[in-house]
C-alpha positions in Angstrom: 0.0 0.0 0.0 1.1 3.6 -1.0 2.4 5.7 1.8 -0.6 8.0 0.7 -3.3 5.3 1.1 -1.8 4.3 4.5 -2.2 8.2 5.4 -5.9 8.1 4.0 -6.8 5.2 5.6 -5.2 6.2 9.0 -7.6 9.3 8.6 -10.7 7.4 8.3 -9.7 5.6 11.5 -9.2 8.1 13.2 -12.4 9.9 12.1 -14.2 6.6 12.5 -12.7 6.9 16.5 -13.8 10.4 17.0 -17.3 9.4 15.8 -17.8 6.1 18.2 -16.3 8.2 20.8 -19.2 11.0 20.3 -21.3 8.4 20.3 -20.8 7.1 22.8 -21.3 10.5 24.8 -24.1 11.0 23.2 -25.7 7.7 24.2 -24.4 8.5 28.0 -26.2 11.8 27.7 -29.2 9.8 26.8 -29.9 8.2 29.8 -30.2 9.5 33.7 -28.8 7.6 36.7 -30.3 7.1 39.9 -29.9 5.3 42.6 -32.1 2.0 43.8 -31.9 3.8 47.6 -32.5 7.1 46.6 -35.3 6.0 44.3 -36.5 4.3 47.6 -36.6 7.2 49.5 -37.9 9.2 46.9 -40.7 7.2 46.4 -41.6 6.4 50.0 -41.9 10.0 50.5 -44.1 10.3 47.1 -46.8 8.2 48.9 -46.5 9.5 52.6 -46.9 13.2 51.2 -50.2 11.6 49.4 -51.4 10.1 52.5 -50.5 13.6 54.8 -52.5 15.3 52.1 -55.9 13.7 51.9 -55.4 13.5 55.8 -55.1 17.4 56.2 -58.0 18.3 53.9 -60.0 15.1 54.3 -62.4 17.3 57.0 -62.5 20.1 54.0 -64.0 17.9 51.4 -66.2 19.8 49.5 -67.2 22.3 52.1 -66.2 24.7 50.4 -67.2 25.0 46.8 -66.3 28.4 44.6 -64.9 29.8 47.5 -61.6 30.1 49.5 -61.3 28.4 52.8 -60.3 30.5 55.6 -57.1 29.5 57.2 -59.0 29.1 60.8 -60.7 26.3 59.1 -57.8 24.5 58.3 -57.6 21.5 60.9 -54.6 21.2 63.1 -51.9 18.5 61.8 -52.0 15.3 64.4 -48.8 12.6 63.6 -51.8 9.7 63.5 -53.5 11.4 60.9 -51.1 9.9 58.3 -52.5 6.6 58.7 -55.1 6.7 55.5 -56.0 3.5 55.1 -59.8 3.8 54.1 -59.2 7.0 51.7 -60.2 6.2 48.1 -57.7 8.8 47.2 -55.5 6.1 48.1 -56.4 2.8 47.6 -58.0 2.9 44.2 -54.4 3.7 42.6 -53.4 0.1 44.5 -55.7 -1.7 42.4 -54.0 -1.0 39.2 -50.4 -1.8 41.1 -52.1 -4.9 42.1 -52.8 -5.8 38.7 -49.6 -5.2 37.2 -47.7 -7.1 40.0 -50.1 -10.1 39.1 -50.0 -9.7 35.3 -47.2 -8.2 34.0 -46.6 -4.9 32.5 -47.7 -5.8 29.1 -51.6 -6.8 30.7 -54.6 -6.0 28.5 -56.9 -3.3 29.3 -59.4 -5.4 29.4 -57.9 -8.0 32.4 -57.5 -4.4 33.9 -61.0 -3.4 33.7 -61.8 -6.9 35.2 -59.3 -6.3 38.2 -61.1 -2.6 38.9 -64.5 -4.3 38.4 -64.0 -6.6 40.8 -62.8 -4.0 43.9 -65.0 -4.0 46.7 -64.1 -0.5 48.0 -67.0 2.5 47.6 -66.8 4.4 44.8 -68.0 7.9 43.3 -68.3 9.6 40.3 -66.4 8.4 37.1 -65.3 5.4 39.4 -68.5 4.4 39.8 -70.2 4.7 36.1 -66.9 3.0 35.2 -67.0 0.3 37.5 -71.0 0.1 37.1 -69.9 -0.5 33.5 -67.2 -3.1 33.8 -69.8 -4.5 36.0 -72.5 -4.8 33.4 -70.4 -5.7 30.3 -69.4 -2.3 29.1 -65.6 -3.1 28.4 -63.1 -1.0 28.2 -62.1 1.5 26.9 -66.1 2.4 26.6 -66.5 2.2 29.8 -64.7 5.2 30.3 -66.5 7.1 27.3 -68.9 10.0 27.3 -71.4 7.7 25.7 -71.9 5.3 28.9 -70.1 7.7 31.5 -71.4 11.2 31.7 -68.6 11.6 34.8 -65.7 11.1 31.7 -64.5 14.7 32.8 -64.2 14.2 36.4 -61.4 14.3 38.7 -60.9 10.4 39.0 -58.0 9.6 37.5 -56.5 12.5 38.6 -56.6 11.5 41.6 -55.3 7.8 40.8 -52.3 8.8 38.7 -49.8 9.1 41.8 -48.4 5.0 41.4 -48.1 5.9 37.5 -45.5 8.3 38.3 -43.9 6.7 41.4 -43.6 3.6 39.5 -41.6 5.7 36.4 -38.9 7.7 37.2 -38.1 10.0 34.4 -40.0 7.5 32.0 -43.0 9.9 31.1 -44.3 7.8 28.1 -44.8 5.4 31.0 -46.8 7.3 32.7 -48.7 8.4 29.8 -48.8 4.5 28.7 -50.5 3.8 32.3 -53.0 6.6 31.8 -54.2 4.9 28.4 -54.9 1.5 30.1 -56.0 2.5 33.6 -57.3 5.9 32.8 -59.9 4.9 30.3 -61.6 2.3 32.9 -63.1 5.5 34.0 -62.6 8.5 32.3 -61.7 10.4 28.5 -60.6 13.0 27.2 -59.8 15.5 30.0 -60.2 13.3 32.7 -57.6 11.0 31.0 -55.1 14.3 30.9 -55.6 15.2 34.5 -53.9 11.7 35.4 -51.1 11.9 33.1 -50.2 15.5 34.2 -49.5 14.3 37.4 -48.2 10.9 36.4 -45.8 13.1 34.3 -44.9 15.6 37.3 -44.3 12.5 39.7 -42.0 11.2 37.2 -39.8 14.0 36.5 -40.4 14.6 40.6 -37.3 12.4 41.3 -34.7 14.3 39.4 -36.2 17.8 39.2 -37.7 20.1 42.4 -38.0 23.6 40.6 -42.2 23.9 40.6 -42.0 26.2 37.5 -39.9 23.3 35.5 -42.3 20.2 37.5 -45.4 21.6 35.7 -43.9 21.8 32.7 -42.7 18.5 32.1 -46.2 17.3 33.3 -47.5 19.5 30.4 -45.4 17.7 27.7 -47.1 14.7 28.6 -51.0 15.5 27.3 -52.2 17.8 23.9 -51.5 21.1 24.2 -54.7 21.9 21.8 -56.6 20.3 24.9 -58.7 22.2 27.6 -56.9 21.1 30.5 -53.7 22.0 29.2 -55.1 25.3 28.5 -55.8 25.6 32.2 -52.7 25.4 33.9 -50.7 27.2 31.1 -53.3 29.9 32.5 -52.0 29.5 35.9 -48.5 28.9 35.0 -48.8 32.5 33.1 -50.9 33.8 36.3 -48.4 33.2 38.8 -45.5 34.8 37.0 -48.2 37.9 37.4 -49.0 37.1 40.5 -45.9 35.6 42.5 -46.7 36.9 45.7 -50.1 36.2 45.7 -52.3 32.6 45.4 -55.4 34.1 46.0 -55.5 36.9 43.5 -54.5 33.0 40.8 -57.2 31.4 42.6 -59.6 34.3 41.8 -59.1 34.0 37.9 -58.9 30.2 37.6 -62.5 30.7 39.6 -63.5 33.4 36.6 -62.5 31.4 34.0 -63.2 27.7 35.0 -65.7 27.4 37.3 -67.8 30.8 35.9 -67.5 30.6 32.3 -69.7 27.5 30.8 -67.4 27.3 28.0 -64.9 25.6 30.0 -67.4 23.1 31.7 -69.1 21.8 28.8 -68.7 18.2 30.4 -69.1 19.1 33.9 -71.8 16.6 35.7 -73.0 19.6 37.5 -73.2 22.9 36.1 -73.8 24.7 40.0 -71.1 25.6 42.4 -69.9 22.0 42.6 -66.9 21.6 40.5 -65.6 18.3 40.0 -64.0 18.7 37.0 -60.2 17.5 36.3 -59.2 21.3 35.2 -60.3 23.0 37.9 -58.8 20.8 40.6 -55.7 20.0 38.5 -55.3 24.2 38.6 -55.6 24.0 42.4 -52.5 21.3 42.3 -51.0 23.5 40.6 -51.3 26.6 43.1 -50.0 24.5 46.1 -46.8 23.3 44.3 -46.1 26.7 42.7 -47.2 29.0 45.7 -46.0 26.4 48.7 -42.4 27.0 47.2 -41.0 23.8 48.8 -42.5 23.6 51.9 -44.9 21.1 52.5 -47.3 22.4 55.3 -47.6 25.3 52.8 -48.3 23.6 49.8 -50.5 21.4 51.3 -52.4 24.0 52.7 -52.6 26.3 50.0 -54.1 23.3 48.2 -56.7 22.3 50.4 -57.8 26.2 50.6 -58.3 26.3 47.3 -61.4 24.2 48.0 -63.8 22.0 46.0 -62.1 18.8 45.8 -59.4 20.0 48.8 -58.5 16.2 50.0 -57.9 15.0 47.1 -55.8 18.2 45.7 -53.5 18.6 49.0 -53.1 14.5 48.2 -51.2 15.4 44.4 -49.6 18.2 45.5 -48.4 16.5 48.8 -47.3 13.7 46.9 -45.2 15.4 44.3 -43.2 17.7 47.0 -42.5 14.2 48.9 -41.4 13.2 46.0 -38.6 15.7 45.4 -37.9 15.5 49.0 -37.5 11.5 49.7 -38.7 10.1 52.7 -35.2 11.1 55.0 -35.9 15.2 54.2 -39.6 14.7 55.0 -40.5 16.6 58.5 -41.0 14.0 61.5 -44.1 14.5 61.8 -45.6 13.3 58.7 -43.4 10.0 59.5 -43.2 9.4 63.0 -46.7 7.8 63.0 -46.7 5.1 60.3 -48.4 2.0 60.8 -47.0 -0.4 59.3 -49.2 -2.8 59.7 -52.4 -1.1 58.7 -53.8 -2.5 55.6 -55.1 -0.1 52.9 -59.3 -0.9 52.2 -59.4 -3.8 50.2 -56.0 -4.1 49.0 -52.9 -6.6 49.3 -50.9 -3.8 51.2 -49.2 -2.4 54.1 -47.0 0.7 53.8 -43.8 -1.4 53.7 -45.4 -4.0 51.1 -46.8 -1.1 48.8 -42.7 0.7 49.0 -41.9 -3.1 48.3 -44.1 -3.7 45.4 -43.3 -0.2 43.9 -39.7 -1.0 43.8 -40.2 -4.5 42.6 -42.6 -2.4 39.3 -39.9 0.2 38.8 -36.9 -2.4 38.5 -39.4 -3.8 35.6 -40.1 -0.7 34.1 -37.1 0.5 33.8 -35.7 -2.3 31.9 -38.9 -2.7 29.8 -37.8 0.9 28.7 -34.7 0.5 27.6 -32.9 0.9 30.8 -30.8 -1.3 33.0 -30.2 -2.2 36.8 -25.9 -1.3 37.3 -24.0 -1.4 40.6 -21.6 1.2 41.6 -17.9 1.6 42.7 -19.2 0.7 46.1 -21.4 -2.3 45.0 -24.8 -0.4 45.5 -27.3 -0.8 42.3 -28.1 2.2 40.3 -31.4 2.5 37.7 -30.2 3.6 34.5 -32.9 5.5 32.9 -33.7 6.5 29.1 -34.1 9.5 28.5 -36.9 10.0 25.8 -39.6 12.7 24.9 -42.8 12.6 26.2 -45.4 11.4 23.4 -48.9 12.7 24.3 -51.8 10.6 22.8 -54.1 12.3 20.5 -56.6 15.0 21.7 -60.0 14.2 22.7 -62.8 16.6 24.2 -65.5 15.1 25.9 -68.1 17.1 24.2 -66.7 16.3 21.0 -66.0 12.5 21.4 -64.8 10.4 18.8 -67.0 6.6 18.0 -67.4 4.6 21.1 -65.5 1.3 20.5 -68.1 -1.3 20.5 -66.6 -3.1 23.4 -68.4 -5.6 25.3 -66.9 -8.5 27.6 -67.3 -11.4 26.1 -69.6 -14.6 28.0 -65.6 -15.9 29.0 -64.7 -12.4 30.7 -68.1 -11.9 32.4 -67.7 -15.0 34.2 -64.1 -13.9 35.7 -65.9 -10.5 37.8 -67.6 -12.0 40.6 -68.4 -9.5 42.3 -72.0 -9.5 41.0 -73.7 -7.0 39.0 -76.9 -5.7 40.5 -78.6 -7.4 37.7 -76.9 -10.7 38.7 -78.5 -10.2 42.0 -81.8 -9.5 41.1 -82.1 -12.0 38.5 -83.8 -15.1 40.6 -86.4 -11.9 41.7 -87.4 -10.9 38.1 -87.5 -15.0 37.5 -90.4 -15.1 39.8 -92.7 -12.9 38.2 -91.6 -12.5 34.5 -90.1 -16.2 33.9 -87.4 -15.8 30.3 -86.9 -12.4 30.7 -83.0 -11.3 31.7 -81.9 -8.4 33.5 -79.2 -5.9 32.6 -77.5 -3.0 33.4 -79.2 -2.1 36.2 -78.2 0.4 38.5 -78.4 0.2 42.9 -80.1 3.5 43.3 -83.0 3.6 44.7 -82.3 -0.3 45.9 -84.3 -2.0 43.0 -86.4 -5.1 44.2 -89.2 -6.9 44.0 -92.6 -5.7 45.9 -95.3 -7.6 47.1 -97.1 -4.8 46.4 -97.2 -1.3 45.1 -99.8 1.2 43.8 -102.8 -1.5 44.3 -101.1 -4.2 42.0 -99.1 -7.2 43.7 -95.6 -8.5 42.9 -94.2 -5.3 40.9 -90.4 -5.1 40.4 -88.7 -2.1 40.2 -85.7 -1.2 38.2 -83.4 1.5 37.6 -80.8 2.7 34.9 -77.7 1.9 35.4 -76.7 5.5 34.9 -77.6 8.6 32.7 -76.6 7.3 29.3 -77.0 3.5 29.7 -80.7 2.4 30.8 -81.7 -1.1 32.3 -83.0 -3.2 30.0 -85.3 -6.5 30.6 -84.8 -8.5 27.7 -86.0 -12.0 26.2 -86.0 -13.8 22.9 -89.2 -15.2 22.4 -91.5 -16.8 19.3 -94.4 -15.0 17.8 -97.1 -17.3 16.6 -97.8 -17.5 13.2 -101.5 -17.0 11.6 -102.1 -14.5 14.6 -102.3 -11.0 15.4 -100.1 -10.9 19.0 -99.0 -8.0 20.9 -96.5 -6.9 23.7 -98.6 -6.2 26.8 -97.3 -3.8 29.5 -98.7 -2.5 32.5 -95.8 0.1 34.4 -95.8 3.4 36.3 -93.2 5.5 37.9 -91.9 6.6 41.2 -94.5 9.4 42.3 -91.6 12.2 43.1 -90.3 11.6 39.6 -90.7 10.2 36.0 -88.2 8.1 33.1 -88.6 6.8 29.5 -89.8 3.5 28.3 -88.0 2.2 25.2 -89.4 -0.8 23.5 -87.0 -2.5 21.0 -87.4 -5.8 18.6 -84.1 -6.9 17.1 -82.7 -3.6 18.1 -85.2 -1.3 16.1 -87.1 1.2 18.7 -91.1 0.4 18.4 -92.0 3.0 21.2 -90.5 5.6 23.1 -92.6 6.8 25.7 -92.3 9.2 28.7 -93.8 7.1 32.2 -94.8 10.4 34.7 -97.4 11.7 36.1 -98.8 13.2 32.7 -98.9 9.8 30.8 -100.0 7.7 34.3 -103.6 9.5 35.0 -104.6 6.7 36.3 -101.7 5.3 38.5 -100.3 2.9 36.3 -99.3 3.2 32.1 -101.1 0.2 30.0 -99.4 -0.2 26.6 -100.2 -2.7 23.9 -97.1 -2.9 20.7 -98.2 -4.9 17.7 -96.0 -7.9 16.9 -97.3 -9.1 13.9 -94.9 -8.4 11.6 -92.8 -11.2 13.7 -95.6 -13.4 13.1 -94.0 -17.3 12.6 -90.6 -16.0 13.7 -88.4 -15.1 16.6 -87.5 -11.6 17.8 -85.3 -10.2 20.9 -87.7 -8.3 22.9 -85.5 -5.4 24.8 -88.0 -3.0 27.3 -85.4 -0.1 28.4 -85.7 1.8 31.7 -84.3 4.9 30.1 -83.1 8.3 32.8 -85.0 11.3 31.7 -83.7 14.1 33.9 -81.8 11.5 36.9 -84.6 12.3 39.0 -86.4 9.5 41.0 -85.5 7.6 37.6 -86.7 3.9 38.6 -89.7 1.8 36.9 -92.4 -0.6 38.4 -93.2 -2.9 35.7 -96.5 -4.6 37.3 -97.0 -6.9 33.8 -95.1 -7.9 31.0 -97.1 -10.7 28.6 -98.0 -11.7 24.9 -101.3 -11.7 24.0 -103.0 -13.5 20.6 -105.6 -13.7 19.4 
């Protein structure tokens, strides 16, 4: 080889060098370390702040709606009351952990929406329409949409979303991947966002403890076209106004979002009640930027904010103990743990729950890209990618796109045992109308059968499951042929309020008919619907108890025959 070549080909080398070697830099600037201890710490202080902040405001809770609560009102902080063991601000979230420590990281939404319909803990709200859902079929993610849940706005998730972020350091997309299978049990479009804010602001919580920057990275993490992020760009913008002063922020969040209709087009109560993600995301928001570092401030300034002021205090409590770790957290939000107190209907203690966390993150982090090393001095270090947070696609409640269709199949349905109300009332229903099968019925108003009511005997009463989704008696039966035959029903209404009957034959509506005190002169409704046009064949009979205004919604169906002639 020429002396020339040799001189070419030492240059490629040595560019080839300089490029591995910036590289490789650049692929160490890629990822963040941090310590399995430290993470530890972290953590454990993430979920003790939670637990000193529904314990503050839990005696708050909604009190005080569109207004500020004065600081006399505030109750004193007592060591015991960190010990929150029957908050659902709590142990909701531990349902999802549970399911992921039994399942795997890669479990379908659907085994998830089995796990959260089988919890026995009360629940409110988009919970509860979720869970009533789940309960009744409805799988997910539909059980979560604005067609079968009019809470899909509310403040759930966002009050879940703490474990999303504990469970991901510095792995966003995680927590936004969490919010997409766990959120939509529940909720859509803003009441998705509201979780993976905060999932988002936990997450970057363990290598970040400026507020200002905190919000911000939980703002990468949902659409910025969106409502809610809307919101608390308002109050980021507010408080650089405002610095000095929370209240004068809390007075235009209160102008804005809880005043103006345009920003509570999904509320599921228009009045002074507010429990919409936005709102109560903004009042997060307040106690992390205004409490500059200090949790009895934060806390506080939270839970004045108002509304929703356990579970606020809860987020913003969380995410300060977060950047703080369990060792810089003030003794007496520690020096009362029980550790053996067992959170409502879950698997954990406070120690198993720190356990189980770590045991998820070591998972997570290696299912990102990541890896587990050890140290000069032998102690093990998460290595963490560091990636952009990708934001799903935005979606406004009032604007929803297609439901999915999504029903639990015959297979699924037999894996939730915690019965449906329907389930329980079947064998009562069996009694009078023998064939016909109950669904989707909702507890209010404790549906049952009556031995008697309004002068007939053995009436049942139903009720709809919820505002959108209505219970429905429904049976397959045989029309005879050569003969005119009709549906007979005999059914009145609850005398402080009214619904709608819907009458459906392989899915097309034959009547739809308001059942109040107008239609029911007499007492009771008598209806006759002409089957002959079934005549020699089988139809699905479906009679819906359908809300009208959520008002004393149930029916008493007294009779339900055929009748040819």
């Amino acid at each position: 080889m020429r002396r020339t070549d040799w001189n070419r080909a030492a240059t490629v080398v040595c560019m080839l060098g300089v490029c591995l070697a910036m590289a490789a830099a650049a692929c160490a600037a890629e990822f963040r370390r941090l310590p399995v201890k430290e993470y530890c710490d972290r953590m454990a202080g993430g979920w003790i702040g939670q637990m000193a902040g529904v314990g503050w405001g839990g005696p708050t809770e909604f009190k005080w709606r569109g207004e500020i609560i004065p600081e006399d009102k505030i109750p004193q902080w007592r060591p015991e009351m960190i010990n929150q063991f029957h908050q659902d601000d709590i142990y909701v979230e531990m349902t999802f952990l549970r399911t992921l420590e039994l399942h795997g990281w890669d479990v379908s939404i659907r085994q998830a929406g089995i796990d959260f319909a089988n919890s026995g803990y009360p629940l409110w709200h988009a919970n509860r329409a979720g869970r009533d859902n789940l309960r009744n079929g409805i799988a997910p993610p539909d059980s979560g949409h604005p067609e079968f849940n009019r809470h899909a706005d509310d403040i759930d998730y966002q009050i879940e979303a703490d474990y999303a972020g504990l469970i991901a350091p510095g792995m966003p997309n995680v927590a936004i991947e969490l919010g997409e299978k766990f959120g939509r049990l529940m909720n859509y479009g803003d009441g998705v966002y509201g979780g993976q804010f905060v999932g988002g602001i936990y997450a970057e919580a363990f290598f970040e403890d400026d507020p200002v920057k905190l919000v911000e990275a939980g703002l990468k993490c949902i659409p910025a076209g969106g409502q809610y992020a809307e919101c608390i760009r308002d109050v980021l913008a507010w408080h650089r106004q405002h610095p000095d002063d929370w209240q004068k922020t809390w007075t235009l969040v209160e102008a804005k979002y809880q005043d103006n209709p345009d920003y509570r087009r999904f509320s599921c109560d228009k009045g002074d009640f507010n429990i919409d993600a936005k709102i109560n995301g903004a009042y997060i928001v307040i106690g992390l930027l205004y409490g500059e570092g200090d949790m009895d401030k934060t806390i506080i300034i939270s839970t004045r904010c108002g509304q929703d002021s356990d579970c606020n205090p809860a987020n913003s409590g969380g995410i300060l103990g977060t950047t703080l770790g369990r060792s810089k957290l003030p003794k007496k939000f520690t020096s009362a743990i029980d550790p053996d107190g067992v959170f409502s209907h879950t698997a954990y203690t406070f120690p198993a729950l720190v356990e189980v966390s770590e045991k998820l993150v070591r998972q997570a982090v290696v299912r990102a890209g990541g890896k587990i090393e050890k140290d000069a001095h032998g102690e093990e270090v998460l290595v963490i990618p560091v990636l952009a947070p990708k934001p799903g696609k935005l979606e406004q409640c009032w604007e929803p796109g297609p439901a999915a269709g999504s029903k639990f199949t015959e297979e699924e349905m037999k894996q939730i045992t915690v019965g449906s109300v329907a389930k329980q009332l079947q064998g009562q229903v069996d009694k009078v109308f023998p064939g016909w099968k109950l669904s989707q019925c909702g507890p209010d108003m404790d549906p049952r059968l009556f031995a008697e009511f309004g002068g007939r005997k053995n009436v049942f009463m139903s009720h709809p499951l919820n505002h959108e989704v209505g219970c429905t008696l429904g049976k397959k039966v045989e029309v005879p042929a050569g003969k005119q035959t009709a549906l007979r029903l005999v059914v009145t209404h609850d005398p402080r309020g009214d619904w709608l009957l819907v009458i459906k034959a392989d899915g097309k509506k034959l009547l739809e008919k308001p059942i109040g005190p107008e239609t029911a002169e007499n007492g009771w409704v008598e209806l006759s619907v002409d089957l002959t046009d079934w005549a020699g064949k089988s139809v699905q009979l479906e009679l819906v108890n359908q809300a009208s205004d959520w008002h004393y919604e149930a029916g008493y169906w007294a009779e339900i025959s055929l009748q040819s002639q």
